[in-house]
C-alpha positions as a Markdown table, in Angstrom:
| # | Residue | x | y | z |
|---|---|---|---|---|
| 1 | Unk | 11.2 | 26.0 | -77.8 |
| 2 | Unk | 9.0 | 25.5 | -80.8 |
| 3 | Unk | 7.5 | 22.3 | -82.1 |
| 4 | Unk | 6.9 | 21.0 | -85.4 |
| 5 | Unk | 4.3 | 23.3 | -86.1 |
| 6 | Unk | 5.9 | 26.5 | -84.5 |
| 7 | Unk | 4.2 | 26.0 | -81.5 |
| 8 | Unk | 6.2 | 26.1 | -77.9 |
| 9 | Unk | 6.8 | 22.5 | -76.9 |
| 10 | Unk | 5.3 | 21.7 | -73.7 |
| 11 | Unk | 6.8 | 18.5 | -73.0 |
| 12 | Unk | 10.5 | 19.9 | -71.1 |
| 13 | Unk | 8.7 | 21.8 | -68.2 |
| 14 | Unk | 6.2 | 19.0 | -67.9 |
| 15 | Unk | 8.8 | 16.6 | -67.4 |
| 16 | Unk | 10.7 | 19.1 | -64.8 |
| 17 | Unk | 7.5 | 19.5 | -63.2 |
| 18 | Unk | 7.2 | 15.4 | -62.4 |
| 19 | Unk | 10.4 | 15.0 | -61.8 |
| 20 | Unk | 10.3 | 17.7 | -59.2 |
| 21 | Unk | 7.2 | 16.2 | -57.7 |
| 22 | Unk | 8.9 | 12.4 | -57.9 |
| 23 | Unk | 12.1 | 14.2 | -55.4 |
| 24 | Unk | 9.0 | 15.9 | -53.1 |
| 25 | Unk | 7.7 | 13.0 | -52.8 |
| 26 | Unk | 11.2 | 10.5 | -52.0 |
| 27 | Unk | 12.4 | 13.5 | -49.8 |
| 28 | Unk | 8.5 | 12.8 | -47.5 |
| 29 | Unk | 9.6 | 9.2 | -47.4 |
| 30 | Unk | 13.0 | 9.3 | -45.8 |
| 31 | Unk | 12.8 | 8.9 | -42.0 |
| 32 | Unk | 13.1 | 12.8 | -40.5 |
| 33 | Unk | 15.7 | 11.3 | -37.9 |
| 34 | Unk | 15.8 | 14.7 | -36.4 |
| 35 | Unk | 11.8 | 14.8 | -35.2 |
| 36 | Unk | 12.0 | 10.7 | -34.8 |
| 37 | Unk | 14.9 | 12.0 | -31.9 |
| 38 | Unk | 13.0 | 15.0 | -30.4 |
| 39 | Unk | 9.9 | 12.7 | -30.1 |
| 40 | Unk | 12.1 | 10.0 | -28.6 |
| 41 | Unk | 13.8 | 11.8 | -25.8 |
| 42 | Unk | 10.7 | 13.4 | -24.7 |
| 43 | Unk | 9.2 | 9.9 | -24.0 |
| 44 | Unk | 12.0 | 8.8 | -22.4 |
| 45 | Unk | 12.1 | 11.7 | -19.9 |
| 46 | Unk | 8.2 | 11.3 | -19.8 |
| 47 | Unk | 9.0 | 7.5 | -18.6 |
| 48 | Unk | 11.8 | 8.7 | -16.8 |
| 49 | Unk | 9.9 | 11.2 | -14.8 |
| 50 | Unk | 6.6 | 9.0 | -14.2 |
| 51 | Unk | 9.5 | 6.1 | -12.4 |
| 52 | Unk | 11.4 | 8.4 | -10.6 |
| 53 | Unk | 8.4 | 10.0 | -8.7 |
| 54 | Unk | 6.5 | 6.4 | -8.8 |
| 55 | Unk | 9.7 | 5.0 | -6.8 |
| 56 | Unk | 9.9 | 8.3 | -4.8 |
| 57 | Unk | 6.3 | 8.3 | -3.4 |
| 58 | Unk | 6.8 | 4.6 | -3.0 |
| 59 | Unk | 9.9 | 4.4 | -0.4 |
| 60 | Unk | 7.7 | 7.2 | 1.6 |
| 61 | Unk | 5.4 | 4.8 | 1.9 |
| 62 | Unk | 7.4 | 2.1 | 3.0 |
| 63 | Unk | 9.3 | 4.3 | 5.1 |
| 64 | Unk | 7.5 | 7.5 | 6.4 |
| 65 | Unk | 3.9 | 6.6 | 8.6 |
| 66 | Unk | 3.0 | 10.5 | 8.1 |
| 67 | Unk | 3.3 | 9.8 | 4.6 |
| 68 | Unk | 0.1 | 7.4 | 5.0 |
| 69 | Unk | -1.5 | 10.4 | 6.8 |
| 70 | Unk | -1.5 | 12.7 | 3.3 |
| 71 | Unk | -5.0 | 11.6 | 3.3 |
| 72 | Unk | -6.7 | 13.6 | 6.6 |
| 73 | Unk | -8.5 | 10.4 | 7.5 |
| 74 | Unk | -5.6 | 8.3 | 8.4 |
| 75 | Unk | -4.3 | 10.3 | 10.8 |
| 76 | Unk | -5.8 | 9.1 | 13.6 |
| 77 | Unk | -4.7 | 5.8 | 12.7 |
| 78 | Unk | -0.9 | 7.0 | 12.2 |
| 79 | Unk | -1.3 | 8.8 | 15.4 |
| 80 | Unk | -2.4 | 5.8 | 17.2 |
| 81 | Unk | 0.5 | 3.9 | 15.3 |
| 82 | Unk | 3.5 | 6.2 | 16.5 |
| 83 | Unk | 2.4 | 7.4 | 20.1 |
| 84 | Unk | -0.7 | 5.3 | 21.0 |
| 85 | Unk | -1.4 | 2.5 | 23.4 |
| 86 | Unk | -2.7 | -0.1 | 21.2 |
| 87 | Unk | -1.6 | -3.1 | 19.4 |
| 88 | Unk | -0.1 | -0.7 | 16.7 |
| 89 | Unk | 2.3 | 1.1 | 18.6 |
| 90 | Unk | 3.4 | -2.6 | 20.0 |
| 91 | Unk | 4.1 | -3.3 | 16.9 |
| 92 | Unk | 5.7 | -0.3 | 15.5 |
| 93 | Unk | 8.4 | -0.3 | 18.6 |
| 94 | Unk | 9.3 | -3.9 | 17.3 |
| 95 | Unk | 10.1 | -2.5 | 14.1 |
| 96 | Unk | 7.2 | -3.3 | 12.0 |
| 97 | Unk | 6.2 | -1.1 | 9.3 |
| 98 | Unk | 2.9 | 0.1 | 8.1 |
| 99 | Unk | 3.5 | -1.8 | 4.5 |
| 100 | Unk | 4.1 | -5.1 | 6.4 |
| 101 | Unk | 0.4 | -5.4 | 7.5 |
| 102 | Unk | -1.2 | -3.5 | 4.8 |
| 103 | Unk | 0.3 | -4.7 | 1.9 |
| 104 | Unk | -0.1 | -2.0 | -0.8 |
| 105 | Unk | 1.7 | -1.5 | -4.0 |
| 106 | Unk | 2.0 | 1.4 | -5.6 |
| 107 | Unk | -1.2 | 1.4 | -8.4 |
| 108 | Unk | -3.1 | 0.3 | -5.2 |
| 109 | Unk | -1.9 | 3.6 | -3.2 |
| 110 | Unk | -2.8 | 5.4 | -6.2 |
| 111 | Unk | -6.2 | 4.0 | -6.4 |
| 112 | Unk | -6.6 | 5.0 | -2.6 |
| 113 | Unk | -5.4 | 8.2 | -2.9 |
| 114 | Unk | -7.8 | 8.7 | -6.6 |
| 115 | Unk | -10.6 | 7.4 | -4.1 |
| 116 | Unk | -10.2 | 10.1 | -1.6 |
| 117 | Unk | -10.0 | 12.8 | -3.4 |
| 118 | Unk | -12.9 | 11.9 | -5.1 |
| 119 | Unk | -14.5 | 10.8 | -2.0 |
| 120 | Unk | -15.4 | 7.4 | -3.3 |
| 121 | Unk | -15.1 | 5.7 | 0.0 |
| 122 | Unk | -16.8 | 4.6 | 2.9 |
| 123 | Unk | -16.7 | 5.2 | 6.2 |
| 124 | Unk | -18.5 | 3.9 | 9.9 |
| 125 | Unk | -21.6 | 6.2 | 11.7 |
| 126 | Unk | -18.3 | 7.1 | 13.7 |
| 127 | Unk | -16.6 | 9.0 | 10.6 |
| 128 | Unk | -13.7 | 6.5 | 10.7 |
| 129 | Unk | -13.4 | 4.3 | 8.4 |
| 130 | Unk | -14.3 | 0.5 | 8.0 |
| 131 | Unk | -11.8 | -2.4 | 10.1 |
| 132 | Unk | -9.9 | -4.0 | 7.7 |
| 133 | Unk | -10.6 | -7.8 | 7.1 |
| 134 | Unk | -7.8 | -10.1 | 7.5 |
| 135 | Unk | -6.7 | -13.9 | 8.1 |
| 136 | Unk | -4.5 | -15.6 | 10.8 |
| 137 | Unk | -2.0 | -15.9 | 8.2 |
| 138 | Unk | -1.4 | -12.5 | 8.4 |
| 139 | Unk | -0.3 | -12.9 | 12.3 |
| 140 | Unk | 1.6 | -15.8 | 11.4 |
| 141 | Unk | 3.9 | -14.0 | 9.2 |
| 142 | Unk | 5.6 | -13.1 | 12.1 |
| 143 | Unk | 4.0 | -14.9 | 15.3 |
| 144 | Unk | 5.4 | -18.4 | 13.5 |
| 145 | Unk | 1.9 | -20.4 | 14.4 |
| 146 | Unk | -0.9 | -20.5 | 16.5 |
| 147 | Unk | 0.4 | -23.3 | 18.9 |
| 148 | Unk | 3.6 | -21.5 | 19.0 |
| 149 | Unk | 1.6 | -18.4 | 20.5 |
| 150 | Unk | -0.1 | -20.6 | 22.9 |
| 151 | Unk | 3.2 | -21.8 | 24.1 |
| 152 | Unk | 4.0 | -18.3 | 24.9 |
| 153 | Unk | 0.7 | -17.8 | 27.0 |
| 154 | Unk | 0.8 | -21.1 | 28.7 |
| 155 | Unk | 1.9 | -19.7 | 32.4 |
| 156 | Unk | -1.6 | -18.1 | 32.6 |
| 157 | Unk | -4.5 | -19.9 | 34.9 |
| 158 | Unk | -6.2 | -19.1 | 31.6 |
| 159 | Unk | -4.5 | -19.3 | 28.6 |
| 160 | Unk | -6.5 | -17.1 | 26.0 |
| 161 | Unk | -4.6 | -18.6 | 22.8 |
| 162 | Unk | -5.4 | -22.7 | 24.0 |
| 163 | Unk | -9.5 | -22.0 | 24.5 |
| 164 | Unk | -11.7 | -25.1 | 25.5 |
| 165 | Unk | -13.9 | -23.0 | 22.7 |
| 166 | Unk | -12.0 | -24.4 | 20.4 |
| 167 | Unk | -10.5 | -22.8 | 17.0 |
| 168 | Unk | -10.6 | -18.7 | 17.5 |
| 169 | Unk | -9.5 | -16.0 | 15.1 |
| 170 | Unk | -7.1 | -13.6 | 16.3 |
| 171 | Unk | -9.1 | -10.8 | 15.0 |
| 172 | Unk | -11.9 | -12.6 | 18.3 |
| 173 | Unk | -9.7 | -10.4 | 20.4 |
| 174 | Unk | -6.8 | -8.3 | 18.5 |
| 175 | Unk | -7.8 | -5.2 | 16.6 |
| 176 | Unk | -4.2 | -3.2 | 15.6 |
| 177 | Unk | -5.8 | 0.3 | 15.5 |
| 178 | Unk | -8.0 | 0.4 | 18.4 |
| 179 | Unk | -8.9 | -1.4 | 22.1 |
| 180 | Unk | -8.7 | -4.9 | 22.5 |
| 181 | Unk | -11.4 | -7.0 | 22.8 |
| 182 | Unk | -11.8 | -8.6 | 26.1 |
| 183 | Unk | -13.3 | -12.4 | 24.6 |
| 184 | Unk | -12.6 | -14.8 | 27.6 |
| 185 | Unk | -13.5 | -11.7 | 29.7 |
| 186 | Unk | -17.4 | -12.0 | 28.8 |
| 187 | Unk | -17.4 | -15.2 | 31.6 |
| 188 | Unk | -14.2 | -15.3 | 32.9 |
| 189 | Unk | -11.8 | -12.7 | 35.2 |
| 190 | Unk | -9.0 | -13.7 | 32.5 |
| 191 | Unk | -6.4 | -15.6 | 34.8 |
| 192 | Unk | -4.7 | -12.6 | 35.2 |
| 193 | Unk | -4.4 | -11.8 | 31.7 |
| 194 | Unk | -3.8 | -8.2 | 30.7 |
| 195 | Unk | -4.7 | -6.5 | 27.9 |
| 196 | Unk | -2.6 | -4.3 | 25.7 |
| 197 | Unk | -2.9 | -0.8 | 27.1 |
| 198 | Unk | -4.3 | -2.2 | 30.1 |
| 199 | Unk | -1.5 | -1.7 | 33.7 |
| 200 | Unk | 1.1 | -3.9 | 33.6 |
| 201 | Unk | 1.3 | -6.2 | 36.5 |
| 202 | Unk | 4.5 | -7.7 | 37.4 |
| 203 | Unk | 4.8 | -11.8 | 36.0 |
| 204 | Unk | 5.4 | -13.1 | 39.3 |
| 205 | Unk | 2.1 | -12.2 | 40.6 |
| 206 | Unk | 0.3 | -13.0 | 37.4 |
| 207 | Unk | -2.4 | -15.8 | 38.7 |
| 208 | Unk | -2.6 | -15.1 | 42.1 |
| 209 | Unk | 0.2 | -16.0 | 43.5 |
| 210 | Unk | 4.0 | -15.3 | 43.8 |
| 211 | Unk | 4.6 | -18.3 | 41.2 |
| 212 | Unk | 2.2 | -17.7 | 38.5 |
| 213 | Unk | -0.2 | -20.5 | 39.5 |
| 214 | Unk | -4.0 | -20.0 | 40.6 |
């Protein structure tokens, strides 16, 4: 097309060419609801995934006591737990799981199990690893109180939960993963008390005599 002064006019392509750009650049601003969908399912099977196996590992915690001993360390503890003849195995024949002591939830087992396989934890001269701190309130959970215990020790020439030491932890004499410790042994001969693991003698000779009494 010529202009006024026979020259090609410039000014139709030039207008094609912005209002080509103008669509280019409309068409970038409408939401691509086809990649905003990809994008979206694969998070949601991403979240889906990372529950399901977060809820998986988490009932074999609760559930399965081998599942503790994934990490070598523990077994002897788990061992000791299912077969032993300590306060653990008592407690695991009346029913009581691992979680209901050691009270771990899931980023806490994950933690654990980061720290052992980075080795970032400690252990005793012995290899195993530190006892684990805890408060009466723990034992009362399930053992209702502390006079309530004493109640249940009160046929013994000595009862070892109503001491004339006064106030005593239970962690003085009960350790869940290993021997108990023999406190009112150190300066007395117990009263006939046995402890766990230790041969069961028969009640009605408990205290010297056929009735229980010294």
């Amino acid at each position: 097309m010529l202009g006024a002064g026979g020259g090609m006019s410039l000014g139709r392509p030039i207008r094609a060419l912005v209002a080509r750009a103008q669509r280019r650049a409309v068409d970038k601003r409408k939401p691509r609801w086809g990649l905003i969908s990809i994008y979206a399912n694969i998070a949601v099977a991403v979240i889906a995934l990372l529950y399901g196996t977060g809820s998986y590992i988490e009932h074999l915690s609760d559930t399965d006591p081998q599942f503790c001993a994934s990490c070598h360390i523990m077994q002897p503890y788990v061992n000791s737990y299912l077969t032993g003849s300590n306060l653990d195995h008592v407690h695991e024949e009346a029913g009581v799981t691992c979680k209901e002591c050691h009270d771990y939830g899931l980023s806490a087992e994950v933690r654990s199990a980061f720290d052992y396989f980075t080795g970032n934890y400690e252990v005793t001269s012995s290899g195993s690893l530190p006892p684990m701190k805890f408060g009466d309130s723990l034992c009362t959970k399930c053992h209702v109180s502390e006079q309530h215990v004493a109640q249940l020790t009160d046929f013994l020439a000595e009862n070892p939960h109503d001491s004339h030491m006064g106030y005593l932890a239970c962690s003085t004499c009960h350790v869940s993963h290993g021997p108990q410790i023999d406190y009112c042994g150190q300066c007395h001969s117990d009263g006939g008390q046995r402890m766990i693991g230790g041969p069961i003698t028969p009640r009605g000779t408990i205290g010297g005599s056929p009735t229980g009494t010294p």
